[in-house]
FITORRO-446478 format. One record per residue (C-alpha): residue in three letters; chain; y, x, z. Coordinates in pm, whole numbers, plus 32768, in hexadecimal, padded with zeros to 4 digits. Example, Ala and Ser with C-alpha at 12.3 -4.5 7.8 and 13.67 -1.06 7.14 Angstrom:
+---------+--------+-------+------+------+
| residuo | cadena | north | east |   up |
+---------+--------+-------+------+------+
|     ala |      A |  7E3E | 84CE | 830C |
|     ser |      A |  7F96 | 8557 | 82CA |
+---------+--------+-------+------+------+
//
This chain:
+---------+--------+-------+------+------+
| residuo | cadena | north | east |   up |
+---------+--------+-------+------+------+
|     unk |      A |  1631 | F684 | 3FE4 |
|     unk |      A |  16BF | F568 | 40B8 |
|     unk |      A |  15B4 | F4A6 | 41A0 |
|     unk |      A |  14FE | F386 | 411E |
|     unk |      A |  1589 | F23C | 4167 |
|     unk |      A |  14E0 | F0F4 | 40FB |
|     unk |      A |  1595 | EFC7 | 4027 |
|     unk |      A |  163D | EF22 | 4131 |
|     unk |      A |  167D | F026 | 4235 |
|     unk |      A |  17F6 | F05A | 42B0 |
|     unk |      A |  1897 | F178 | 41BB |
|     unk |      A |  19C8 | F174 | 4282 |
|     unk |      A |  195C | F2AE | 4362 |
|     unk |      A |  19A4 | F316 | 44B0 |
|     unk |      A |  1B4A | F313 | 4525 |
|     unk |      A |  1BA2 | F21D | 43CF |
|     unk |      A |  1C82 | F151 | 444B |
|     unk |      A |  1BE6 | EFE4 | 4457 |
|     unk |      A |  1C10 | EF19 | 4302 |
|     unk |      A |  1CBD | EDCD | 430A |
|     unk |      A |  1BDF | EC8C | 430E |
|     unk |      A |  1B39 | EC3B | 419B |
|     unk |      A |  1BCD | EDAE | 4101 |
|     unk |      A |  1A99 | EE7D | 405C |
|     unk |      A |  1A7F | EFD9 | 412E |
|     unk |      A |  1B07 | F11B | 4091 |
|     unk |      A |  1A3F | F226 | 407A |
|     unk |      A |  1B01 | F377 | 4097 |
|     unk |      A |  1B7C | F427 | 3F58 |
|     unk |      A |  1A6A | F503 | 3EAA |
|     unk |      A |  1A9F | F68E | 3E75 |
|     unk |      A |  19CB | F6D5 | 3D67 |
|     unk |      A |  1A21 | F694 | 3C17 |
|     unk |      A |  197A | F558 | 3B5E |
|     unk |      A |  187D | F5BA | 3A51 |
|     unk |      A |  17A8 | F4BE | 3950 |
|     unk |      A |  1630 | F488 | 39B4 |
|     unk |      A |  151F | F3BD | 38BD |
|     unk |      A |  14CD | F29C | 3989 |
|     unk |      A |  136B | F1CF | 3901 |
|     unk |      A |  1372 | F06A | 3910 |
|     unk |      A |  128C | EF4D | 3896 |
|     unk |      A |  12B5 | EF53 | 3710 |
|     unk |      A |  1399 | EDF8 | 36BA |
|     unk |      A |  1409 | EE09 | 37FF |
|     unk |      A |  150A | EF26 | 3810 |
|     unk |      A |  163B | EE49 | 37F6 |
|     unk |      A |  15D7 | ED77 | 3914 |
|     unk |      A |  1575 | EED6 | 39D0 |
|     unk |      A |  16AE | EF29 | 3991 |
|     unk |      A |  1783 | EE1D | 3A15 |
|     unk |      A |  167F | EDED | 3B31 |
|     unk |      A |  16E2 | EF57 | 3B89 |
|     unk |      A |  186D | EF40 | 3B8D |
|     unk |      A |  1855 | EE34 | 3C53 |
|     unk |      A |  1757 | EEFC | 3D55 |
|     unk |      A |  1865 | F008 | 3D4E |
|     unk |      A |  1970 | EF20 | 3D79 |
|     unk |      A |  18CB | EE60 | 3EAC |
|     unk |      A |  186E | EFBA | 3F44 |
|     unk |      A |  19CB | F06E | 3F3A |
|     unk |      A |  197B | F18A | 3E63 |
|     unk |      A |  1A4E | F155 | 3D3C |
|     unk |      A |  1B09 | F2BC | 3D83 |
|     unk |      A |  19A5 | F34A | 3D28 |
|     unk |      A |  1942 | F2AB | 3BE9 |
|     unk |      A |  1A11 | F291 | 3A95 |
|     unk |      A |  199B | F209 | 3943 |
|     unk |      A |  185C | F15D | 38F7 |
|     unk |      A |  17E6 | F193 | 379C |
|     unk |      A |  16E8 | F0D7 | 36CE |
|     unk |      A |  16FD | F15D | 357C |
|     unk |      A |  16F5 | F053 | 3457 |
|     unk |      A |  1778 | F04D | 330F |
|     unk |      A |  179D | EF10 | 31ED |
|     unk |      A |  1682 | EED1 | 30F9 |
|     unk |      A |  1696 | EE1A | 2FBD |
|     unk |      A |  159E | ED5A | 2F29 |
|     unk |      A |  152C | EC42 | 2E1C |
|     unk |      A |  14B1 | EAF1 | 2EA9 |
|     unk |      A |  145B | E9E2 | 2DCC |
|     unk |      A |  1552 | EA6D | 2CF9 |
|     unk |      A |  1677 | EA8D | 2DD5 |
|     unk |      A |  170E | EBC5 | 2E6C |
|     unk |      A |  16F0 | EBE4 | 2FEB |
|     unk |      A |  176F | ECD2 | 30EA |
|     unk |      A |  1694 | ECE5 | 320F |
|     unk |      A |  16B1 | EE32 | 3329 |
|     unk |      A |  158C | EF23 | 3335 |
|     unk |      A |  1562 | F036 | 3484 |
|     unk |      A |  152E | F1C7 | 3447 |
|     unk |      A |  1446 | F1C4 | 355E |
|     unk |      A |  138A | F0CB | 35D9 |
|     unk |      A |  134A | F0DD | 3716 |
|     unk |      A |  1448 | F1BF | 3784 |
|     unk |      A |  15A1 | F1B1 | 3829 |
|     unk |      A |  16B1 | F2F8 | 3863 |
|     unk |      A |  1775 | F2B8 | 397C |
|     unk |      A |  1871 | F3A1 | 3A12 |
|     unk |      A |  1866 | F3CA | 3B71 |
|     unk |      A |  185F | F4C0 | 3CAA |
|     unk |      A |  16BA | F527 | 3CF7 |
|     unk |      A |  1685 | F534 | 3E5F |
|     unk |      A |  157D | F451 | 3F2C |
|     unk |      A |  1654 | F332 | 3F71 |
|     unk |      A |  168C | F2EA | 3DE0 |
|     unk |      A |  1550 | F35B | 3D6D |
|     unk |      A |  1486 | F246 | 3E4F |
|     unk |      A |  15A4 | F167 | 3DF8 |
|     unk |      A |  1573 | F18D | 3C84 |
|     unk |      A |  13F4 | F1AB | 3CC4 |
|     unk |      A |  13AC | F052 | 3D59 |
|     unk |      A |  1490 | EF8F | 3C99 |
|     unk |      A |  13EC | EE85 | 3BC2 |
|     unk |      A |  136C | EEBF | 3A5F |
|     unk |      A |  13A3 | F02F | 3AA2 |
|     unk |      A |  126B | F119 | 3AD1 |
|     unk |      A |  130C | F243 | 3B38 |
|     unk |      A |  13B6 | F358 | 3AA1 |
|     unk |      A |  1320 | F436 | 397B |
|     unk |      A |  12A9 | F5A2 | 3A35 |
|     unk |      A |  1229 | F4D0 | 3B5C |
|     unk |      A |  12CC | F51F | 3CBE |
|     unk |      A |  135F | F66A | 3C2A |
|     unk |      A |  141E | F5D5 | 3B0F |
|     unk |      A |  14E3 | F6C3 | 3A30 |
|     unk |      A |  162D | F669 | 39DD |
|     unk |      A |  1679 | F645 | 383E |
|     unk |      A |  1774 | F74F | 37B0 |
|     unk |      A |  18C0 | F6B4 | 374E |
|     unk |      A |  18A8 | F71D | 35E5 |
|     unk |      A |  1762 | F64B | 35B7 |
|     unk |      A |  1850 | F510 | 364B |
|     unk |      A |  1958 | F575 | 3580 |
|     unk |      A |  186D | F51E | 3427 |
|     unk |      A |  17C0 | F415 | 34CE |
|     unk |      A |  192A | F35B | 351F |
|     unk |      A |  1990 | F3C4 | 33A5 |
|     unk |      A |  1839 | F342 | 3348 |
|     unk |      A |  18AA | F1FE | 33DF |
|     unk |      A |  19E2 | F1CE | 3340 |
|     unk |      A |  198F | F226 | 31F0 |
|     unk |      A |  1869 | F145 | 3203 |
|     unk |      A |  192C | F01E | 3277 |
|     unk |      A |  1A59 | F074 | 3153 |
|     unk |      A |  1969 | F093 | 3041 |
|     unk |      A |  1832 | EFC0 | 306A |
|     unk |      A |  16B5 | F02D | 2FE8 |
|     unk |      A |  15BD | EFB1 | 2F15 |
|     unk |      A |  14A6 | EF28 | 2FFE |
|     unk |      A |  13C0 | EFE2 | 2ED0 |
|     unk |      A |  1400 | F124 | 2E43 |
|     unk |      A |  13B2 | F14B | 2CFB |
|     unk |      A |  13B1 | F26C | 2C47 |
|     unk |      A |  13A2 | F2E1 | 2AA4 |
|     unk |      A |  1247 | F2F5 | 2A57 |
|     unk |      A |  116C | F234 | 2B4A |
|     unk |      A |  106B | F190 | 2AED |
|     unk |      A |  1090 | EFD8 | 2B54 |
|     unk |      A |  1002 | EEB1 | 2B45 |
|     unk |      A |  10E5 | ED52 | 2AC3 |
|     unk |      A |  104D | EC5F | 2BAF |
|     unk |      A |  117B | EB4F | 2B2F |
|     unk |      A |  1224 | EABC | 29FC |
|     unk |      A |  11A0 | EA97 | 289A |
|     unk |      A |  10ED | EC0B | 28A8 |
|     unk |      A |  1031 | EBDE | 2A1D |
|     unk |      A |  0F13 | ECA6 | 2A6F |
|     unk |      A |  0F67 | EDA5 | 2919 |
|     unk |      A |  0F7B | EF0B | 29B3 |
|     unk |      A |  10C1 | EFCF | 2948 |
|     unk |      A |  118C | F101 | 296A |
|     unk |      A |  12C9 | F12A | 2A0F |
|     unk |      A |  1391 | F1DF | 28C7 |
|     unk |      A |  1516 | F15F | 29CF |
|     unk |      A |  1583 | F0D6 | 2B28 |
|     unk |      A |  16A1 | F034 | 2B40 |
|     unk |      A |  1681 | F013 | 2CD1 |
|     unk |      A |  17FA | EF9F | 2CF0 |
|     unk |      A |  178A | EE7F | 2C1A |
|     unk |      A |  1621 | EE54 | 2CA4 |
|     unk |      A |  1580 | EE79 | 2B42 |
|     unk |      A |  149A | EF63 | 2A7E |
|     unk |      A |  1469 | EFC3 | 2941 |
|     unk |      A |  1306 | EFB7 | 28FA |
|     unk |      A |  11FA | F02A | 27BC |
|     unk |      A |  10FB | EF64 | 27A9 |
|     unk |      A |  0FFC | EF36 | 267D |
|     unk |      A |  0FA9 | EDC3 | 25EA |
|     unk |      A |  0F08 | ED78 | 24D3 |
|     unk |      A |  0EC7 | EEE4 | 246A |
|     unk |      A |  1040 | EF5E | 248D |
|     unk |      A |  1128 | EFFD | 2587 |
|     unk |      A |  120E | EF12 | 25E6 |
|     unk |      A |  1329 | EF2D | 26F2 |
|     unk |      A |  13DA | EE3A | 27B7 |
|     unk |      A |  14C9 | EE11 | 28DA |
|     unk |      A |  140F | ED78 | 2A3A |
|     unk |      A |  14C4 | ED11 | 2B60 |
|     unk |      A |  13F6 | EDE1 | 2CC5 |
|     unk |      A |  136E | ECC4 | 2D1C |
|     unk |      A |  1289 | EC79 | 2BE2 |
|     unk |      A |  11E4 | EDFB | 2C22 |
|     unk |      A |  1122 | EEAB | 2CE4 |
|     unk |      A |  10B2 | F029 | 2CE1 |
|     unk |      A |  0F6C | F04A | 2C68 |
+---------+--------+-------+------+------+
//
């Protein structure tokens, strides 16, 4: 492992030839391969970890030993007041892969950067396999290509209207129409199973 070296100490190493006035120092070219770690930040703050850390690297010099940054989101559809909306919803929470060469100068680096915790497996972090990033990228694009109901509803469930003509009646989901963000729903008034059509927003599950 290569010796600890705080934030702002000179990476440019003994016999580098002196950098010109204003230019960020170079650190020399890693030899081990980059692999993806799980990085914990403050949750609703991982974009802003995020940038905050490129730029760390960036200032630093070590952009040879760190590749992509990954917070994992995908689209989410739901009702408001009626209208459709399309808002972005994270995997995890909390967490951040990024891609990047493990030895002490990048760990502490990572470490003490703001909104960032440390990395998930403490100081002996174990890197993710590349098949597990491989379905979390897919994840990422399918999610952002097809958008989700924020609520999952499924055939069967037992709910509650708590809008339109038939609020606070409890139901059964008999279809979902998730595309469309509407249920079909049985529901019993005045002594008789009746179904109707509900947008998402006018249920809840029981």
């Amino acid at each position: 492992m290569a010796n600890l070296m705080g934030d702002d100490a000179d990476m440019t190493g003994e016999g580098q030839p002196a950098q010109a006035d204003g230019a960020t120092p170079q650190a020399p070219a890693p030899t081990a391969e980059k692999k993806w770690y799980i990085v914990n930040t403050y949750s609703g703050h991982e974009n802003k970890a995020k940038l905050t850390l490129k730029e760390r690297v960036d200032n630093a010099g070590l952009q040879q030993y760190f590749g992509d940054i990954l917070v994992p989101t995908e689209s989410v559809m739901e009702m408001v007041k009626g209208q459709r909306r399309t808002t972005t919803r994270k995997f995890f929470p909390g967490y951040m892969f990024v891609q990047m060469v493990l030895d002490d100068r990048t760990f502490h680096l990572v470490k003490n950067t703001p909104k960032i915790t440390g990395f998930l497996g403490g100081t002996k972090p174990t890197p993710v396999p590349e098949r597990e990033i491989t379905g979390v990228q897919t994840n990422i694009t399918e999610g952002k290509a097809k958008p989700k109901a924020r609520v999952v509803f499924e055939v069967g469930d037992a709910v509650r209207v708590i809008g339109g003509p038939f609020a606070n009646f409890s139901a059964k989901v008999e279809d979902v129409k998730a595309d469309k963000q509407k249920i079909k729903v049985s529901l019993n008034m005045l002594g008789r199973t009746t179904s109707v059509e509900l947008d998402f927003d006018h249920v809840e599950k029981a």
